[in-house]
Structures are given as structure tokens and as C-alpha cells.
N, C-alpha and C positions, 0 to 999 in steps of 0.2 A: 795817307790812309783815308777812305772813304767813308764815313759812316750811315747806312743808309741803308735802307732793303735793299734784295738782293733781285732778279728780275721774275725768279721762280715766285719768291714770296708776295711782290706786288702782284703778279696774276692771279696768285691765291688770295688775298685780299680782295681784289678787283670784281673776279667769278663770285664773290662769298658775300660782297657787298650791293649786285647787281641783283641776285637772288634775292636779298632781303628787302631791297629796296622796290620790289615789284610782288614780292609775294609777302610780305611781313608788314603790310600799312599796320596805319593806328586802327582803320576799323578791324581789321583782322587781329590784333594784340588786343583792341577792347569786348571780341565778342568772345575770347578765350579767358579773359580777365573775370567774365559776368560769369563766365562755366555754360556759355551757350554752346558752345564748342571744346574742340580739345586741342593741346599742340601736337597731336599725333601728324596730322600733314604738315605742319612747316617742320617737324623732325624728321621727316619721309625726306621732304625736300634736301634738307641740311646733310643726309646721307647721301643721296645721288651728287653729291659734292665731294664725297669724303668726308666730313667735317668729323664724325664719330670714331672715324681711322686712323686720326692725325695723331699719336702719340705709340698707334699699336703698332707690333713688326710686320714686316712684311711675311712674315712667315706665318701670324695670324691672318693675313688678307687686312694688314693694316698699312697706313704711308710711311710707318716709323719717322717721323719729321720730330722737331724739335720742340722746346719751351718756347719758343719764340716766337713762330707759326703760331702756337695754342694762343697765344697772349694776343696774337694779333688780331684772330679769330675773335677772341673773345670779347677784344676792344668794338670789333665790328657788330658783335649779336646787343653791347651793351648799347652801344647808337640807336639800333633798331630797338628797344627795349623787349629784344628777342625771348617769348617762352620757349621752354622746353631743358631738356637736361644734361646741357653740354657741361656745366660743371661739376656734377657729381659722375655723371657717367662716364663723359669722354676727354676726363685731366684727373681727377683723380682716383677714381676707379682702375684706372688706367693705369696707371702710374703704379696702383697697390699690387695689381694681379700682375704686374711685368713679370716679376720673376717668380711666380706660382706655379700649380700644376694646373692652371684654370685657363689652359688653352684652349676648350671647343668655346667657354662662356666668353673668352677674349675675340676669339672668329665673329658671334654673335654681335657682339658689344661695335664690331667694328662694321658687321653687315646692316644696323642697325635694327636684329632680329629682337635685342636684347637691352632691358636699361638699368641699370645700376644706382640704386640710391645712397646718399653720403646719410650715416647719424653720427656725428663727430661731436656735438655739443656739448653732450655729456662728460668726455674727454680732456674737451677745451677748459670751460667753466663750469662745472658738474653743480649742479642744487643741491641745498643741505636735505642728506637723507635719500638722494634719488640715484642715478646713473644705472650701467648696465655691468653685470661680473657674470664669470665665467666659471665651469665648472665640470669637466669630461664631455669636454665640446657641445654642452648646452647654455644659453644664455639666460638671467634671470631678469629682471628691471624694467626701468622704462627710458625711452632716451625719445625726447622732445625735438621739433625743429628739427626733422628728419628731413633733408632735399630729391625732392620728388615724389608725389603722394602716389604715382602712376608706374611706380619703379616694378622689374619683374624680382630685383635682387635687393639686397642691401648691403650694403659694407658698414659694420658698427664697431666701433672703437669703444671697450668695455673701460672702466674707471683705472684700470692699469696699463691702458692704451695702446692696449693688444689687439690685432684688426680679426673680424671673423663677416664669412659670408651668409647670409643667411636668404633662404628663399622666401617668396612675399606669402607663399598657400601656408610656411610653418607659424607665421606672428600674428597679432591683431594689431592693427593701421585704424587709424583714427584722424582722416584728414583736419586740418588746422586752418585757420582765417589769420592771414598777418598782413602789414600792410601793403605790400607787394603780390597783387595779385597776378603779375606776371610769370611766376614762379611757385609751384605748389610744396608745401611743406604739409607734414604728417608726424604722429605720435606714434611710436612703437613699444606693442607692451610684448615682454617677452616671460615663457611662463616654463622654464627647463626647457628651452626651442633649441632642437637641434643646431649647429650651426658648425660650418669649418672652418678650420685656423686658419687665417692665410698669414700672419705676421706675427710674432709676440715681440717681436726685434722694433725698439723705443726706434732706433734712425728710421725705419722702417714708416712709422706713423707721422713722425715729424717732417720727411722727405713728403709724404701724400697731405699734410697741413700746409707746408711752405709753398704748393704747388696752387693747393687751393684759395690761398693769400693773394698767390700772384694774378692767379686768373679774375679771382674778387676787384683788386686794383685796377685790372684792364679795362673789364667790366665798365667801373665805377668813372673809369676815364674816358671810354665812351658814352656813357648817357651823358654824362657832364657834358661834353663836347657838343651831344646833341642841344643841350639845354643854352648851351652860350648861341650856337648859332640861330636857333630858334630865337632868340631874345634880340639878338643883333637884326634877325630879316623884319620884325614886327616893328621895332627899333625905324626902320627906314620907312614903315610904310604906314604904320599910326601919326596920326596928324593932331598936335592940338596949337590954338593960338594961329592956325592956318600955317605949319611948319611941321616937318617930322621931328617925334620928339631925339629920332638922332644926333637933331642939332642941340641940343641940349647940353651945358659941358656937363651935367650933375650925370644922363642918361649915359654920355662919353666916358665919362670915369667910371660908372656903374662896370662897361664892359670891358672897355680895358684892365680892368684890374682883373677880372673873371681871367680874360685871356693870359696875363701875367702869370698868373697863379698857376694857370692851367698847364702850359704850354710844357713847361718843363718836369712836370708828372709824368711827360710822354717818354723821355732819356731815361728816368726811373724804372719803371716799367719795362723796358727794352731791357736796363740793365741787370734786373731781377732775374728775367727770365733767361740772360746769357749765363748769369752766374748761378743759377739753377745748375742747367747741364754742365759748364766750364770751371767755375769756382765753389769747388763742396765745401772748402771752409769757410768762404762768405754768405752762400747761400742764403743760411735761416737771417742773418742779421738783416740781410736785403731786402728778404720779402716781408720781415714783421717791418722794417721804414714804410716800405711802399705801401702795406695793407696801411695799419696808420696816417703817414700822411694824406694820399691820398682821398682815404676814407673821406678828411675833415676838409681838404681844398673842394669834394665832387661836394660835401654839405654847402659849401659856401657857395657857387655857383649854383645851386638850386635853389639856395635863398632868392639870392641875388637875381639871377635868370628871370624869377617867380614875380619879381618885383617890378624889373622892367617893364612885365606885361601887364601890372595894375591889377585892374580886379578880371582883366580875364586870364589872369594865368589862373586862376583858381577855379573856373567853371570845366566843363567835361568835353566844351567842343572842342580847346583848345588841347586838351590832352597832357598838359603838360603835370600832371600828380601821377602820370605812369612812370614817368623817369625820375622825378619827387622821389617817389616812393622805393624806386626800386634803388634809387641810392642810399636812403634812409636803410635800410635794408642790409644791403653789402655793407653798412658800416657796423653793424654789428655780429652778422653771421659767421664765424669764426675765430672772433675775439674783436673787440672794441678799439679803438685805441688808445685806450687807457691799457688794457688787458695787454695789448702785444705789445706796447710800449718797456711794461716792465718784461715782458720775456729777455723783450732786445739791453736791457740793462743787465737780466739777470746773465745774459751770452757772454756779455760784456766786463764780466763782474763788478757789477757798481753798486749794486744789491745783494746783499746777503743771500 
């Protein structure tokens, strides 16, 4: 048995990585970071691809493709430290409306007429005193750490983690500063806002959480990845003592170990997103590992990455606190791994 992409998935890969690598530079991620611009063109782009398609049916005018695809994708927008809103919109959005009555908004989602924003926080780890509740299909509360401050929709998981759609002209949005500016997040106050039910069924939220785990992981495994190989070419081409400091064994082990660590997050990941679709009784346990470990391996190679390059990894030409950040970030956007750690104990009953 082979284990390996398959040749459909490498060309989608391949198209998805060529697009980014020619239209998603660092100065085009840094003048969308500053808010000189918007990701509305590299999400334009990202659709004449499919990319916003990949999980919808065909029947929506989607690829209906699998977890696997999404993961791959995702790994490839995390290298690029790609804006825009392929994971709230086009994984788990996607995922929530599958089986709804919200087929023209699923056409949309897929034409990319349409962007869906995630507020799942609240949900996750709700604040003492705050979250979002429900009430004859009005919403009340506020749900923080909303993903996508440019959404036309939002999907909100209320404190009993019931999913409701809500349109962006019914709420007040209160864009947010966090330290990932490759990604915009927003505060939602909700005030009796109309809103419709799309799920009150618990599997229902935890199937659209486990999805968003996995894609966080991917994510997380490509910036990483971007971040070691960054470290390794500077590695070869900084000179001190009239040598590259590659030859260095202290800068050798620096990177080896990054690639150690790293290498095999990638099987993780693949296998998350097989057992996604393939195995529903492993599913949630896979993806709270992958969110989790991974999380803390993509921390350590940004450490470490950051190190290599001395003091210019920490200046602006170098770029490199955009993937910094944006992994600091994914490690805590959906639960921490401290937080999904004990989820995965509590699946497991080792925890009361």
C-alpha cells in the first residue's frame, strides 16, 4: 500500500501553491497586514481556483472534495501566511450549512459571492459573565475573537452550543487588534438580533470545531515549515568568522531538531483529516492531538527559526513575525492546548 497524494491532489496542491507564490508575496501580506489594502483580491484569486468550493456539493456549484484536500490547502495558505477567510468560511462554515436549508448562501459561499464568519469562542471557553444565548430565534450577548471582521454572515455558537446564522446589517461588529494581522477578527454585540437556527444538535458543533482544529493544525504546519526553511537558506548564506554559520554544529542542531519535530506533524495531520471523513469514532480525539501538539511543535520552531536568524529575524525586512505571529495565534484560537488537551482526556474518560 502506497501512502501518498494521490495525482488529482498533488495538482491541486501544485495550481494552489503556484498562485500563492506569485500573487501572495510578503509585500502583498504586509500591505494587507498594515490595512493598506484588503484580501479581497487574493480571495478573488483563491476562487478562480475553487479553493472556497472544496468541501461544497456539487450540487451547490461546489468540488464536494474531502478533509484532506481542505488540510492540504490549508497547509499551503499557512506557508504563504495567506489572508483571507478560508477557515471560517470555506471548512467550517461549510461543514455547518452541509446539511441546512441554506443552499442559495452555500452557492454563494462557493461562487465566492459570499463570506461566512466563525464566533465559536464563546462556546469554546466562554468569559465569566459573557457569551451569546438564545431566545425565539433572537440572539443576545457578545461573542469576542469573531474570525473575519469582512464577513457578509456569521455563524455563532450560543453558550449551549447551538449554531445560528446571523446576517452582518442585523449586529454591531467591532473590529479587534490581535497579534496576527494576517487574519481579521471582530467583537459581536448582539441585542434580540434576529438570527436562524441552523443546528442545536451538540455533534452538529463539535463536527464544525474538530474540523476547524484540523485546519488550525495544517495551518500551523505550514507556517512552521515556512519558518524552518527560511532559517535553513539564511543558515547557508550568513557568514561569520569568514564561514556560513551552517557549518556551525550548535546552528546544525538548531535545525535539525526543528525538522525532527516537524516532519512528522505532517502523518498527524493527513491522519486527522482522514479520520475526519473515515473514522467518526476517532475523529474528535485526533483532531484535539493534532490541534494541541502541533500547536506547541509550530511554537518551537518559531522560536528556534527566530533564533537562527539572530537579530534580523526580529526586524520587518525580514518578515519573519508574520508567521511568528500567525502561529502564536492558531495556538490559541479554538482552545489552547492545555484546553483541548483535557477535552481529549475527558473523550477518553481519564477525567471526571
Amino acid at each position: 500500500m502506497e501512502f501518498g497524494l494521490s495525482e488529482e491532489q498533488s495538482l491541486l496542491v501544485d495550481s494552489t501553491t503556484r498562485f500563492l507564490g506569485e500573487q501572495v508575496a510578503l509585500d502583498t501580506v504586509r500591505k494587507i497586514a498594515e490595512g493598506d489594502t484588503s484580501d479581497h483580491k487574493v480571495w478573488s484569486g483563491l476562487t478562480e481556483l475553487g479553493i472556497p468550493a472544496l468541501l461544497i456539493s456539487e450540487e451547490a456549484g461546489g468540488m464536494n472534495l474531502g478533509t484532506m484536500e481542505a488540510a492540504l490547502i490549508s497547509e499551503a495558505l499557512g506557508y504563504h501566511v495567506t489572508p483571507g477567510p478560508f477557515l471560517p468560511s470555506a471548512t467550517i462554515a461549510a461543514t455547518a450549512l452541509k446539511d441546512s436549508n441554506q443552499s442559495e448562501l452555500m452557492a454563494d459561499i462557493a461562487a465566492g459571492n459570499s463570506r461566512v464568519g466563525v464566533a465559536f469562542s464563546e462556546a469554546v471557553g466562554a468569559r465569566d459573565k459573557a457569551g451569546v444565548t438564545a431566545s425565539n430565534h433572537q440572539l443576545s450577548g457578545t461573542a469576542i475573537f469573531a474570525l473575519d471582521a469582512e464577513a457578509d454572515f456569521y455563524l455563532v455558537a450560543t453558550n449551549q452550543r447551538a449554531l445560528y446564522l446571523v446576517s452582518t446589517d442585523q449586529l454591531e461588529r467591532r473590529a479587534l487588534t490581535t497579534i496576527d494581522k494576517t487574519r481579521s477578527t471582530c467583537e459581536l454585540v448582539f441585542d434580540k438580533t434576529p438570527a436562524a437556527l441552523i443546528s442545536d444538535n451538540l455533534d452538529t458543533f463539535d463536527r464544525c470545531l474538530d474540523i476547524g482544529r484540523i485546519m488550525i493544525a495544517a495551518d500551523t504546519l505550514g507556517a512552521a515549515q515556512n519558518m524552518l526553511d527560511q532559517a535553513i537558506a539564511y543558515a547557508k548564506t550568513r557568514e561569520q568568522f569568514d564561514r556560513p554559520i551552517a557549518s556551525f554544529q550548535a546552528v546544525k542542531h538548531m535545525c535539525a531538531e526543528m525538522a525532527a519535530q516537524l516532519e512528522p506533524c505532517r502523518s498527524m495531520v493527513w491522519y486527522a483529516a482522514h479520520a475526519f471523513d473515515e473514522l467518526p469514532l476517532e475523529s474528535r480525539l485526533i483532531a484535539c492531538h493534532a490541534k494541541a501538539h502541533i500547536s506547541e511543535v509550530g511554537t518551537f520552531v518559531a522560536k528556534t527559526s527566530t533564533e537562527v536568524h539572530g537579530g534580523m529575524g526580529f526586524t520587518d525586512l525580514v518578515g519573519l513575525h508574520y508567521w511568528f505571529k500567525r502561529i502564536g495565534f492558531n495556538r490559541q484560537i479554538l482552545g489552547s492546548p492545555e484546553l483541548v488537551r483535557e477535552e481529549a482526556a475527558r473523550l477518553q474518560n481519564l477525567v471526571a
